[in-house]
C-alpha positions in Angstrom: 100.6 89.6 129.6 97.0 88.7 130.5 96.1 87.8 126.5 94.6 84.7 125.8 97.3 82.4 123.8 95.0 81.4 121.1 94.9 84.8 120.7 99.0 85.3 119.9 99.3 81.9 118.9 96.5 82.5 115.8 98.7 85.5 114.8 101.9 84.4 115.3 100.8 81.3 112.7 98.9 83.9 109.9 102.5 85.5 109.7 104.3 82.5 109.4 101.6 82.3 106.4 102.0 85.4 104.9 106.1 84.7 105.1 106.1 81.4 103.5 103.9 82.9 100.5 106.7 85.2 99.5 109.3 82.0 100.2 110.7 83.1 103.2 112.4 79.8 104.3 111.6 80.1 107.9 113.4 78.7 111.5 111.1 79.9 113.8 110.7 79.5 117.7 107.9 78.5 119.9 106.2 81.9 120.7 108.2 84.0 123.3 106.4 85.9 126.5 107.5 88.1 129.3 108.7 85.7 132.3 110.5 87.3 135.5 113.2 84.4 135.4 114.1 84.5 131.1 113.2 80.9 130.6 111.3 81.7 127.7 113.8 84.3 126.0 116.8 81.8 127.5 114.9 78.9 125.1 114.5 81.2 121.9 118.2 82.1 122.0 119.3 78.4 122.7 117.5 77.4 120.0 118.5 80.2 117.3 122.1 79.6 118.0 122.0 75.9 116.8 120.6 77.5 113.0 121.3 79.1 110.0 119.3 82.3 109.0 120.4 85.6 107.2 118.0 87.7 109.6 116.1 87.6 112.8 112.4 88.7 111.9 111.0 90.0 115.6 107.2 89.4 115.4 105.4 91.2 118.1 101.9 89.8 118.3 100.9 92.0 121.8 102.5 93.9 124.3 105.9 92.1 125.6 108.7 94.5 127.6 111.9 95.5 125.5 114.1 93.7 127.5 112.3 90.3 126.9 113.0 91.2 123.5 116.0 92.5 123.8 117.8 89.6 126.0 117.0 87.7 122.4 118.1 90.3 119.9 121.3 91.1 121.4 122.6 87.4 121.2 122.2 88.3 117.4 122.8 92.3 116.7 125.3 91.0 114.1 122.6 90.2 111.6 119.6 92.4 110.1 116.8 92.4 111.8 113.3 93.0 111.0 111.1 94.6 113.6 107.4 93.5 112.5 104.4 94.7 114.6 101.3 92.8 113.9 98.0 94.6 114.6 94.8 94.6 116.5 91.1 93.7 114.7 87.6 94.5 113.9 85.3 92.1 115.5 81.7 93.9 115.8 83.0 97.0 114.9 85.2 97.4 117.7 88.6 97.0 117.7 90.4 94.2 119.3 93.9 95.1 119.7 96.9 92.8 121.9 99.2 96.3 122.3 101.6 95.1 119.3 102.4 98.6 118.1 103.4 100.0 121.8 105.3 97.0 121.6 106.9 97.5 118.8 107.4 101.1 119.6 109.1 100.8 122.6 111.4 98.2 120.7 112.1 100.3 117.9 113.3 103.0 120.2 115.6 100.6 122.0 116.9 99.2 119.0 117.8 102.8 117.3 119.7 103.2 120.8 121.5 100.4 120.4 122.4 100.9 116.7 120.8 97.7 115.5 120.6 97.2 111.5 117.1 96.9 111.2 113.9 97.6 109.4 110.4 98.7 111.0 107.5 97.0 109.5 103.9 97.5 110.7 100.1 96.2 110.0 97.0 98.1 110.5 93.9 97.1 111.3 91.3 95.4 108.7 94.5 96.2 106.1 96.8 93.5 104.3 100.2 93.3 105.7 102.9 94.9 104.0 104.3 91.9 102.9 106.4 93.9 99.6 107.9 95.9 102.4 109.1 92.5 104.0 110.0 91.0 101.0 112.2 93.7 99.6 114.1 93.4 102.9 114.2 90.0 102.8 115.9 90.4 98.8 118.3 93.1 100.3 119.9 91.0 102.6 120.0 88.3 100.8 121.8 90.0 97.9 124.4 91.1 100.9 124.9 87.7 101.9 125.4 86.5 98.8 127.9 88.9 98.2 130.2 88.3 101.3 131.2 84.7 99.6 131.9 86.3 96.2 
């Protein structure tokens, strides 16, 4: 709510990048925001349902309400889920921050409620992501999903 796009949108793309370096084969959505009639979260879901994937990465770029995410998750609470808040920046030494982690926090809270199998990842400011922490999940379930067919 009330960020500028390019904002999220530059984001939301730097993880995609940070995913495909560790050879995450991604199927990805057009970005999701908070809309009183679901369209958005409707589309996502549509979408989703028509592919493949052994988990549902849930990158929170800014500040979204759980049930926007949630109206997308629970279509999928089968599978693993990774929970991934982004973070705010340093630009002139102040810090520019979207609300991701309250995002994510209120998420995370929902999700334990609700039993989800799923694994919190965060970024800090002016820090690398914790991309071994994301890949390590990413190897766990695939080693799971491997197994079911063997």
């Amino acid at each position: 709510m009330n960020i500028p796009k390019e904002i999220i949108e530059k984001k939301c793309t730097d993880a995609k990048e940070e995913l495909k370096k560790i050879n995450i084969e991604l199927v990805s959505t057009d970005i999701v925001r908070d809309d009183p009639e679901e369209k958005e979260s409707k589309r996502a879901v549509k979408k989703l349902l028509t592919e493949n994937f052994d988990f549902l990465i849930v990158c929170v770029a800014g500040w979204i309400p759980s049930y926007t995410v949630i109206s997308i998750t629970s279509e999928f609470y089968y599978k693993p889920i990774l929970l991934w808040g982004l973070s705010g920046y340093y630009e002139n030494d102040r810090l520019i921050t979207t609300g991701d982690q309250a995002g994510t926090s209120a998420i995370r809270k929902t999700m334990e409620d609700m039993d989800y199998n799923f694994k919190y990842v965060y970024n800090c400011p002016n820090l690398l992501p914790r991309i071994d922490k994301i890949k390590n999940f990413a190897k766990a379930v695939k080693a799971v999903s491997s197994l079911k067919h063997s």
